[in-house]
N, C-alpha and C positions, 0 to 999 in steps of 0.2 A: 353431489357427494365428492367427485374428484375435480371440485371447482379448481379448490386450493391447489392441488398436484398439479395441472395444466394450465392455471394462471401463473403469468410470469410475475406476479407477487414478492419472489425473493430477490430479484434482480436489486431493488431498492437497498431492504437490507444487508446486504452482502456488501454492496458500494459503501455503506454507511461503516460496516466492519472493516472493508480493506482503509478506509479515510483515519479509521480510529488507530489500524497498524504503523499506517504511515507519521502519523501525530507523536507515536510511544517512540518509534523510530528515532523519530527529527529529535524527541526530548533527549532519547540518550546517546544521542550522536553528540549534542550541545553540551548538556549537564556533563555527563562524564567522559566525554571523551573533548572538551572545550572546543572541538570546530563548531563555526556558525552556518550554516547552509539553507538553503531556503527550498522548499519541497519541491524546486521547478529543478533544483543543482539535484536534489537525490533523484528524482525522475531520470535527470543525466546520467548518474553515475550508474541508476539498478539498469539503465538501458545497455552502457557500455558492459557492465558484469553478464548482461543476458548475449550481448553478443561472441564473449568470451566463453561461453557456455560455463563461468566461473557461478553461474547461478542458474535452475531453471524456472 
């Protein structure tokens, strides 16, 4: 009965949603805002904002 609660089952889906954020991200980073960056340059950049604590 509480397979589902104590299996680590979400871990997958949750990676697949943070994947899909970062996708919508990169799009409207490019589309509208015309910089080109590649997901390894925003990785760079959300690390630096996390150390700035300009993000948590």
């Amino acid at each position: 009965m509480f397979l589902g609660v104590l299996h680590d089952s979400q871990a997958p889906r949750y990676e697949k949603q943070l994947d899909n954020v970062e996708e919508l991200v990169l799009d409207t980073i490019r589309r509208k805002k015309g910089v080109h960056i590649t997901k390894k340059e925003l990785h760079l950049i959300l690390e630096a904002l996390y150390e700035f604590r300009v993000i948590d």
